[in-house]
C-alpha positions, 0 to 999 in steps of 0.5 A: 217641365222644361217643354212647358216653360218653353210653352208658356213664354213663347206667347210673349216670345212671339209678341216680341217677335212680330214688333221687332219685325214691324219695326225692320219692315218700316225702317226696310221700308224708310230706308228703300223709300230714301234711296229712290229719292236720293236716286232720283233727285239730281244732287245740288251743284255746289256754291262757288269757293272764295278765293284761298290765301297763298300759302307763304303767307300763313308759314310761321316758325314757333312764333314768328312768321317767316315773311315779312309783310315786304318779302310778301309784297316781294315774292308777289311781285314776282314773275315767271320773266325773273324767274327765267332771268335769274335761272338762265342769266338773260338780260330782262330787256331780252325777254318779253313781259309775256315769255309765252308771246313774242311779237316783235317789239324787241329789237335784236329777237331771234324769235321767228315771227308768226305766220301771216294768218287772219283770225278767220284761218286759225279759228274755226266757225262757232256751233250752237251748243251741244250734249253727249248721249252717253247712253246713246245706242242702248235705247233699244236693246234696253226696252227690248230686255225688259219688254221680253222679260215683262212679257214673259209673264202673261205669255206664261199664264197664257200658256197655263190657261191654254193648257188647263183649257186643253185638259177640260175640253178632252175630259169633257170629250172623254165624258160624252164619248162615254154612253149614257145608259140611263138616257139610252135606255129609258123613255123616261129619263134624259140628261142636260144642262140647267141653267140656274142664273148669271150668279149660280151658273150651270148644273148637270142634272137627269130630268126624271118624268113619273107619270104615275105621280104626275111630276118632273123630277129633277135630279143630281146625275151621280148620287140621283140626290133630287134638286126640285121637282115640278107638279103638275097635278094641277095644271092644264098647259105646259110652255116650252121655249125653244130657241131658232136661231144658232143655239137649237139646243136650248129650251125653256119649260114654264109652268105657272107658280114654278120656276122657269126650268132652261136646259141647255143639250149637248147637240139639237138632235139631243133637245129633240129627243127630249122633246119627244120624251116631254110631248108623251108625257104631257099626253100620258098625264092629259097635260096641253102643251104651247111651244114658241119658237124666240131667239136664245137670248130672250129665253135668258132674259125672259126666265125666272131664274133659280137665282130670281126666285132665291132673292124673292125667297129670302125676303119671304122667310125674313119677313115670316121671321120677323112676324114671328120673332118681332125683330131680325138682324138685317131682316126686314118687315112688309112695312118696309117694302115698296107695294109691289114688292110686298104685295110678291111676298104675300103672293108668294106660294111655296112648291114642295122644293123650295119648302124642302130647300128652306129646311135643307131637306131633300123634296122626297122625304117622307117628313117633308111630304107630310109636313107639306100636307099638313100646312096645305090646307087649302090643297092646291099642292103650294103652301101659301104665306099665311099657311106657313106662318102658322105652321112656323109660329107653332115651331118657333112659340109652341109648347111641348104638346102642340108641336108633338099634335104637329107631329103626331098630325104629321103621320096621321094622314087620314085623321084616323086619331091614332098610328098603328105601328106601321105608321110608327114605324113610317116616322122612324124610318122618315127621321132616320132617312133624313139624318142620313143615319140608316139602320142595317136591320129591320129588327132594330127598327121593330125592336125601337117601337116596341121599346117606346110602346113598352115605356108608354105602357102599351105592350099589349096594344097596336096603336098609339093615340096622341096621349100615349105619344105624349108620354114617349116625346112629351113626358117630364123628362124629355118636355123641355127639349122638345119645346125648345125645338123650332125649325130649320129656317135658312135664310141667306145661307143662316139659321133663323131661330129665337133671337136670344139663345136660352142658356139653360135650354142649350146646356141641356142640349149639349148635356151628353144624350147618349149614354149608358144608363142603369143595368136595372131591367136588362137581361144579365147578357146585356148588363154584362157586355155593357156594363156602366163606365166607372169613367167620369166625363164632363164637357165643356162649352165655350162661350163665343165672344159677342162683339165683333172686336172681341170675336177678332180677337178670340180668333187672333188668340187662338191662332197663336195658341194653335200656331206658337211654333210656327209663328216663332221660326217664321219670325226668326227666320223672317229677322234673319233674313231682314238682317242679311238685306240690312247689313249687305246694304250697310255695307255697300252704302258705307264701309264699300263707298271708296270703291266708286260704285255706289258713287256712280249708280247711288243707293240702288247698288246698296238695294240690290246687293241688299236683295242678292244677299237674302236671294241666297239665303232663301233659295239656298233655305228652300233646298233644306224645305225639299229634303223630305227623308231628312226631315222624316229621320229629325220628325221622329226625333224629340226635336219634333216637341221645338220644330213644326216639320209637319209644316215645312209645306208651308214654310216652303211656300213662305221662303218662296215668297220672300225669294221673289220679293227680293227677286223682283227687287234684284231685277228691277234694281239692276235695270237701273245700275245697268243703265248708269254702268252704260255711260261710264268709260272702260278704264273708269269701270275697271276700277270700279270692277276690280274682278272685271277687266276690259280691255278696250276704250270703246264704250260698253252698251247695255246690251253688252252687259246684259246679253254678253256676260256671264253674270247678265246673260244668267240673270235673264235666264234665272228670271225666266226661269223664276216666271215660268216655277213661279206662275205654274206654282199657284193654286189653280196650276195644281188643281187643272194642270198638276203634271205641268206644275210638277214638270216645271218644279223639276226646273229647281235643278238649272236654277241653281245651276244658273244661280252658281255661274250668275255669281261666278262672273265675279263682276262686283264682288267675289262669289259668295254664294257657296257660303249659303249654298254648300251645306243645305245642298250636301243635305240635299243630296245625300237626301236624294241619294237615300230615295234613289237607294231605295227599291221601287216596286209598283204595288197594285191597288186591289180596291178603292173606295169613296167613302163619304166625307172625302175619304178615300181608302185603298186598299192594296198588296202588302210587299213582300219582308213588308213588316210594320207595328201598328200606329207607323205611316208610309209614303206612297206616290201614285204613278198615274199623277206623279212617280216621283211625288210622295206623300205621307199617311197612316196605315190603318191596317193592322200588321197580321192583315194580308193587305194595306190599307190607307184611309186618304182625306181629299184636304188638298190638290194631290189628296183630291185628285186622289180621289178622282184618279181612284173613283172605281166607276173610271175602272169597270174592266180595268186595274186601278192605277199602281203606285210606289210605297216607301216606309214604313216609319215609326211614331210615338204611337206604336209603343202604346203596349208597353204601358198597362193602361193607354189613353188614345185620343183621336181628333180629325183626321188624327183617329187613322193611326188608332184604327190600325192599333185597336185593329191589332189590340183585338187580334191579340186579345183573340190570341190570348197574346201577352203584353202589358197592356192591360187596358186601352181607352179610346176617346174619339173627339169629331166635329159630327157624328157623321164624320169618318163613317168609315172608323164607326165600322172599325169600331163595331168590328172592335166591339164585336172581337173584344172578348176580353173588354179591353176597349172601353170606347168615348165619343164626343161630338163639338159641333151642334147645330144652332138651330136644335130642330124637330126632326133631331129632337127627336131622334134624339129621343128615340136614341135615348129610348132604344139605348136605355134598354138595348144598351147600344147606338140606333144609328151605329148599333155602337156600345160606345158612349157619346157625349156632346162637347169637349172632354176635360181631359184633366179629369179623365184622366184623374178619374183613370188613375183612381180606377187603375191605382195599379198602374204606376205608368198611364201612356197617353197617345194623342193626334189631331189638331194642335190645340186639342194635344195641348190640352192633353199635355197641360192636363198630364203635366198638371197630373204629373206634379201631384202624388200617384201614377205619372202620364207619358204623353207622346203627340203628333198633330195633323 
């Protein structure tokens, strides 16, 4: 209760918070902005003072005044000659009016008189006027400072990119002394480099020549995935460009209706080489070939790039869309184009590629050949405007039946007016190599046909014609999801579809299509492995806001609902921090200005005391950021429900920048105050240094208190130790020179070494930073002291491999007394990138297993070059890299056997923890092994189907170790395509089909139940706690992203406040 109070006024909390910050900012802002002026500006001389009454004047006694107007007028009158009279008794006629002259004018004067001297031998000659520099002398030392400190910044990322450069150049060395198998050893393949356009660059590509077919394939290196391919069935001549002059390793091809393809080799002999291998092959396949030999730059410049031929493509699809739709955002019509323009579009004539591109398919696909086929019709291998503006209206207004004719026509290639089962089996094959979903077994393939023949009712038959097709794909239940099928048009990186989504289509759409159906039918075996789930499911769809303001703020709203716990310490820390710099400047401003300082060098004094202060308090904070095993111990702790120590990384960042804000302003604001301290005398500054004696007149330069003081000396120190962590820190440091950044982060251990004795000099004030610093370093070294404690063992990797998603699992010895639950995590440091570098990941695993596995996302720099180290093909006859293991530590998670029913929900990369656990839950009810966990819903929420492929695996191994059926496993997918294409369609239906009898996924051969959209967990779990009455306790354990264990956590507290069975939920958010 008190967690939920917490949650629901932290929204209002945070509103408060970030007004309050905006307010500090702008009086930080006001006030910073009046202390340049007030530095700047010279202040007024002041107006003359009249003359002030004598003092005797104005003595009164009660009152009476004590003089009278004559004793006023006497005491006026008076003189320094009647003062010396009366003191001394000298006669008046004695003295002189003016006692300080005697000129002889008196007789009897015992005065000597003055020399005999002229006016021109006591006065000396008259000078122009004059000024005193009193800066003079620190003019150069001044601009050389500051010059060396300003120049320390470009020569750091000079050496940074000199560096990163260094690292490319030796990879690039390492890949071409690596051989070339496929170019060395076939005369039909050769590699290079193809230049796409100014805007897209350059792209390795291996260019295939299959003369059986008569095409120049143009493929991806690695994955041999195909980018485009050029046909040349029907052309005569092939010219080819070569450059003359230094540049001998580029070379053009044209073909007409093709894009330009310009290579670029690594050396001549290597263009040469493939010119040998092209010239054969236009021989073999009776193709002429013209070369021309022009200068490199015309080549670039004469080529229809990539990059010319995508704009040109985009206006074709914007226009085929607008003809069909009659109106597109942004999209313009032929009447809108200039004539030439216009008159390219109608000329244009798609390859088979660029047909495949506007898709997003690959050019080889069975689908695309035949849809490219069917839209052919004039058989010149190209589809032309009006070709496929037929082809497109059908997609997009067609009925259920004619776009089934299409497919149906698809696979009907000799218009034979049915398909066989082979040919059947062609468009199953087709669909499921295109969504990437492949099938381990050719029987499951068999089995789905003659499931679909049996519902059309052709069991006995061979073939099927366009009526019986209708009845599988076009029937009543399946009609209106075909029709809304259209095609995946991309155009300028979007979809291009229906102007207006239909709202009953799209519901039916993400409605759940694959699900357990009735047992009616099935064999007894079947039913009972894959009996109906008694759990009811619904899912939800939001609406996305319409207007642009709207969609801000649904973003803005759901930001600080994912984020409320950052956003409160950031805040927090941030009116801190703020109220340090204030209240320092205050200070030095007002309650410090009878010390003189802030009246020598103005309010730049109060700035940079101001900055010095939040100085401390950030690097001092930044050490508590480092203390990982510290924050490990408190993450597991109930504190981790208030404080978000999954992001201390980003707080880290955040005080980082805060510390070089005031850094800059320390620095800047001192090379002002030093140069008014220059022209101040050394008795005049020992009273305004009362911790700084100098015991000499001679006026002090600057570069006695920049270069010969302790407090100075440190102070150009720190700022180039800040350049140089600071310019190594950014993105592109880690992501090319990662050793460099890490070598440079180590450079922390001088910085505070420098920062201890910057403030020992004690020149304005007394060390005060040991009040920041003592505790977050006692922290900091008693954190250190445990990882030093700990044994470091290198433990081999016995396998790596890149699973597709960006995952990247290893699998590695498990050391010996290594003991763990399932659902705990380690740290693991690669030796091979940093030893010292540790970061955190969840075993997936399962405790009786011989080995440890670790299932990696590349999301970040050291993840992704995680990935790189590990790749097995850098490896063929080596050991992979070793890497040291620090763990293992608990979580909520692994006290899911305790409760007779748990509830495991997994989003993201959040499901790793469960798949140790579900691992560990078959071995046990394999073993017959006790505990009171009598049953264990799985719910799996992912953006795609395709996502973590390596976990459909873990599942299918569950499914099939599950004797007891303990498992009952929920899929849900939250992201659909917008464009619900023909190709997806009807998968989909095939999906629904083979599900229905065989009780199982044809993708994934799973029994698990999909759904599409988000769970309502509220339901779920009421709906669980009505199958379990039971059950008095339900744990439910969560992991993923931060609003997806919110919502978990409102439905439990929602659950918990009605009669019946109480929810434990334990989270954690990655």
């Amino acid at each position: 209760m008190i967690i939920m109070l917490i949650m629901s006024i932290m929204p209002i909390m945070i509103i408060i918070s970030i007004i309050i910050i905006i307010i500090v900012v702008v009086v930080v802002v006001v006030i910073f902005v009046a202390i340049v002026v007030v530095v700047v500006t010279p202040p007024p001389s002041p107006p003359p003072s009249p003359p002030i009454p004598m003092f005797f004047s104005r003595v009164s006694v009660g009152f009476f005044r004590l003089f009278t107007d004559d004793d006023i007028e006497e005491i006026e009158r008076t003189t320094l000659k009647d003062v010396i009279a009366a003191v001394t008794k000298i006669p008046l006629d004695r003295l002189h009016d003016d006692v300080f002259k005697c000129n002889g004018t008196l007789r009897n004067c015992d005065c000597m008189d003055p020399f005999n001297l002229t006016s021109g031998d006591v006065l000396e000659n008259c000078t122009g006027l004059m000024h005193y520099d009193y800066f003079s002398g620190s003019e150069v030392s001044f601009a050389v400072s500051f010059l060396i400190l300003a120049l320390a910044i470009p020569a750091t990322i000079g050496i940074m990119l000199l560096m990163a450069k260094q690292r490319d150049k030796k990879l690039a060395e390492e890949a071409r002394r690596r051989p070339n198998k496929k170019s060395s050893d076939s005369d039909n393949t050769f590699s290079a480099v193809e230049w796409l356009g100014n805007q897209s660059g350059d792209r390795s590509v291996t260019v295939e020549l299959v003369a059986a077919r008569k095409k120049i394939m143009i493929q991806s290196p690695g994955n041999k995935n195909m980018l485009r391919m050029i046909d040349l069935r029907k052309q005569t001549a092939v010219t080819f460009y070569l450059a003359q002059d230094r540049m001998v390793n580029v070379m053009a091809i044209k073909v007409p209706q093709e894009t330009d393809l310009v290579l670029k080799f690594d050396k001549g002999p290597d263009r040469n080489a493939g010119i040998q291998k092209l010239e054969s092959f236009l021989r073999e396949i009776g193709v002429n070939r013209q070369e021309q030999h022009v200068p490199t730059a015309n080549i670039y410049k004469d080529a229809e790039t990539f990059d010319d031929r995508k704009a040109l493509l985009e206006k074709f699809f914007r226009t085929v869309t607008l003809h069909v739709f009659g109106d597109t955002k942004g999209g313009e019509g032929l009447g809108d184009l200039d004539a030439e323009t216009s008159e390219k579009i109608r000329e244009i004539k798609l390859t088979r590629s660029e047909f495949a591109e506007s898709m997003g398919l690959q050019p080889s696909s069975i689908f695309v050949r035949n849809m490219f086929l069917l839209c052919d019709r004039s058989k010149d291998n190209f589809v032309s405007f009006d070709e496929f503006m037929k082809m497109f209206v059908t997609m997009a207004r067609g009925n259920a039946k004619e776009k089934a004719k299409m497919l149906f026509d698809m696979y009907d290639i000799k218009r034979k007016g049915f398909l066989s089962k082979a040919d059947f089996a062609k468009m199953i094959r087709s669909m499921l190599d295109m969504a990437e979903a492949a099938i381990d077994s050719e029987d499951r393939v068999n089995q789905l046909i003659q499931t679909m023949f049996q519902q059309a009712g052709l069991r006995d038959k061979t073939s099927m014609t366009f009526d019986d097709f209708c009845k599988v794909f076009a029937s009543e239940e399946h009609e209106h999801i075909l029709k809304d099928a259209t095609i995946g048009l991309a155009v300028g990186g979007k979809s291009a579809g229906a102007k207006k989504p239909q709202q009953k289509s799209l519901m039916d759409r993400r409605k759940t299509v694959l699900m357990r159906y009735q047992d009616q039918g099935k064999p007894r075996d079947v039913a009972k492995r894959n009996r109906a789930s008694r759990v009811t499911v619904r899912t939800t769809q939001t609406e996305y806001p319409a207007t642009p303001n709207a969609r801000r703020l649904h973003v803005f709203l759901r930001f600080v609902e994912n984020h409320r716990l950052q956003i409160f310490w950031v805040v927090l820390y941030t009116l801190l921090m703020f109220g340090i710099f204030i209240e320092r400047a205050y200070y030095y401003s007002v309650e410090r200005e009878h010390a003189g300082l802030r009246r020598l060098a103005g309010y730049g004094v109060s700035v940079t005391r101001g900055a010095a202060s939040s100085m401390m308090f950030t690097y001092a904070s930044l050490v508590v950021t480092m203390s990982r095993n510290t924050l490990t111990f408190f993450r597991e702790t109930f504190l981790h429900r208030f404080i978000p120590f999954d992001s201390m990384h980003a707080m880290h960042k955040y005080i980082a920048f805060w510390a070089l804000l005031f850094t800059v302003m320390h620095v800047f604001g001192h090379g002002v105050n030093l140069y008014h301290i220059s022209t101040q005398a050394s008795g005049d500054l020992n009273c305004y240094f009362r911790e700084y004696f100098r015991a000499t007149h001679v006026l002090a330069s600057f570069h006695y208190w920049a270069w010969t003081t302790i407090t100075g000396l440190t102070g150009i120190i720190l700022t180039i130790i800040v350049i140089v962590m600071y310019v190594f820190a950014i993105e592109y440091s880690r992501r090319n020179v990662f050793q460099a950044f890490w070598a440079t982060h180590s450079l922390y251990i001088p910085l505070y070494f420098f920062l201890t004795l910057h403030g020992a000099g004690r020149l304005v004030q007394d060390p005060i930073w040991g009040y920041f610093f003592i505790g977050p370093v006692v922290i900091f070294v008693l954190d250190k002291l445990v990882s030093v404690s700990r044994n470091k063992l290198e433990i081999s990797v016995k396998s790596a491999t890149l699973l597709p998603s960006g995952v990247t699992q290893l699998v590695f010895k498990k050391p010996l007394n290594f003991e763990y639950k399932s659902g705990q995590w380690v740290r693991i440091a690669c030796l091979k990138l940093a030893s010292g570098e540790y970061h955190p990941f969840t075993l997936t695993s399962a405790p009786h297993e011989e080995t440890l596995s670790l299932h990696i996302r590349a999301v970040g720099p050291w993840t992704n070059n995680i990935r790189r180290v590990y790749d097995p093909s850098l490896y063929p006859d080596q050991p992979l890299p070793k890497l040291y293991l620090d763990g293992p530590f608990g979580e909520g998670h692994q006290d899911w056997y305790r409760f007779p029913v748990a509830v495991l929900v997994g989003g993201g990369i959040g499901v790793t923890p469960f798949a140790s656990i579900l691992k560990d839950l078959v071995l046990k009810s394999k073993l017959k092994f006790k505990f009171p966990c009598q049953k264990v819903y799985f719910l799996w929420v992912t953006r795609t189907q395709k996502s973590f492929e390596w976990l459909t695996d873990i599942i299918r191994e569950v499914e099939q170790g599950d004797e007891r059926q303990l498992v009952d496993v929920h899929i849900f997918i939250t992201q659909f395509q917008q464009k619900f294409d023909l190709r997806t369609t009807m998968l989909y239906i095939c999906e629904r089909h083979f599900q229905r009898i065989e009780g199982q996924s044809l993708f994934t051969g799973l029994r698990a139940t999909t759904h599409f959209g988000r769970p309502q967990f509220e339901e779920l779990l009421l709906s669980l706690s009505h199958i379990h009455k039971e059950a008095n306790q339900l744990g439910v354990f969560s992991c993923g992203p931060p609003q997806m264990t919110l919502n978990v956590e409102k439905a439990c507290n929602a659950l918990n406040r009605i009669e019946g069975a109480s929810f434990h939920h334990h989270f954690e958010n990655f």
